[in-house]
Steps between C-alpha positions, in 0.01 A plus 500: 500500500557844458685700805181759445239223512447531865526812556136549513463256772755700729227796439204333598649389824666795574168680451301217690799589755388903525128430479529224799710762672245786451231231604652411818382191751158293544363688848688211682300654819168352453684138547352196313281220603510188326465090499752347635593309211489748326747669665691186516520535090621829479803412746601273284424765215744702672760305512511447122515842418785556764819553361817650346488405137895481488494253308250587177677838502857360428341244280318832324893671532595214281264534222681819441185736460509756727177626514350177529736488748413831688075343438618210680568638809190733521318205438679316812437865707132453444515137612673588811237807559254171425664328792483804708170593457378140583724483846297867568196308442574246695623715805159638458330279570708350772677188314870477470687441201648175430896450471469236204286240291565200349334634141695780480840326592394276157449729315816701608690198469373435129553861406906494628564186321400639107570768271360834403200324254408209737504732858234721315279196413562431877431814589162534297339198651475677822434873330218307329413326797463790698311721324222225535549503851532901562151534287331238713619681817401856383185382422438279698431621869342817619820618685576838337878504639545198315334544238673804421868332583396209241401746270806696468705195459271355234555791299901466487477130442252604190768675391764235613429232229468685185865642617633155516302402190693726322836377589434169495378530147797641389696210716277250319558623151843394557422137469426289257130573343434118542572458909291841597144384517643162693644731723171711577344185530763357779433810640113497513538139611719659807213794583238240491699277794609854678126571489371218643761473797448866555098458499551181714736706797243764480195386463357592786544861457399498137174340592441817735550697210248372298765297273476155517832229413362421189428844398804610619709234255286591194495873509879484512470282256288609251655861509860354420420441173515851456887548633613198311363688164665821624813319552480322128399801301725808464251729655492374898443854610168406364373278782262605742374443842132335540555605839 
């Protein structure tokens, strides 16, 4: 790709950066009252969104595109505002934070062990993932301090995958025309077992939310279809939430 290519992306998170800024915080005052399992869920939420992102940036320092580069790493700010934002939540409604979970050591694991390409396809099973979940839990209880938290991090992972659409289809187009659909298909395979362990660990909670397992599994799903075609088709800026 092109060194400019990105550069667009590095404007529309530094503007998402000045408009969260000029937004400011959910009223974390009026506290939040919730299931327990549901709050049970978004621990373990917050532990998945908890991190450094060390390791995608140097993996992004080694595709040698700067801006995507300098996008990178106001795309892992906004995940660790994600993180903070959920801990707040928690705290506000009395529940501490969790210091670790097996699903997100997995995934971490996975991610370490691969390159640029495969670490996004990593990555975009639990973006993909989690916008599922974030919708379910903004609409899906009458609590407006979290509905309002979910909310705001909906919107950035809405913006999320067509981000990493983009570079992955650029990543993709690097292989041979033959393997790529194979690959989506691995990959869809992958989201579909992801789905079901994550609807199985948090079933509970998604059932207060008006989202049963099953539903859960086939909205992700059925609206995958939609990244693998952005990925595939040289215009992934294309794609758009159904959220």
């Amino acid at each position: 790709m092109g060194t400019g290519d990105f550069a667009k992306w590095t404007r529309r998170f530094e503007d998402e950066r000045e408009r969260r800024n000029a937004l400011g915080d959910p009223d974390w005052e009026r506290g939040a009252r919730l299931h327990p399992a549901v709050w049970a869920s978004i621990q373990r939420f917050q532990v998945g969104e908890d991190g450094d992102g060390a390791n995608l940036v140097a993996k992004a320092d080694e595709a040698g595109d700067a801006d995507y580069t300098r996008a990178v790493r106001l795309f892992v700010a906004e995940e660790q505002n994600h993180a903070r934002l959920l801990a707040r939540l928690l705290a506000s409604g009395g529940v501490r934070t969790l210091t670790g979970h097996w699903s997100d050591t997995v995934f971490v694991r996975l991610r370490r062990l691969m390159g640029l390409r495969l670490e996004l396809l990593v990555l975009m099973i639990a973006e993909f993932v989690a916008l599922r979940y974030y919708r379910a839990l903004r609409d899906g209880t009458d609590d407006p301090l979290t509905s309002d938290v979910a909310g705001r991090i909906l919107s950035d992972e809405e913006r999320h995958v067509p981000f990493h659409c983009e570079r992955l289809h650029a990543s993709m187009a690097e292989l041979p025309r033959v393997i790529r659909r194979p690959v989506m298909a691995l990959w869809r395979l992958l989201l579909l077992a992801v789905s079901v362990v994550v609807a199985a660990d948090h079933g509970r909670a998604l059932r207060r939310l008006g989202v049963p397992r099953l539903r859960f599994v086939s909205d992700v799903m059925t609206s995958s279809a939609e990244v693998v075609s952005a990925v595939l088709e040289p215009r992934p800026d294309a794609w758009t939430s159904t959220g």
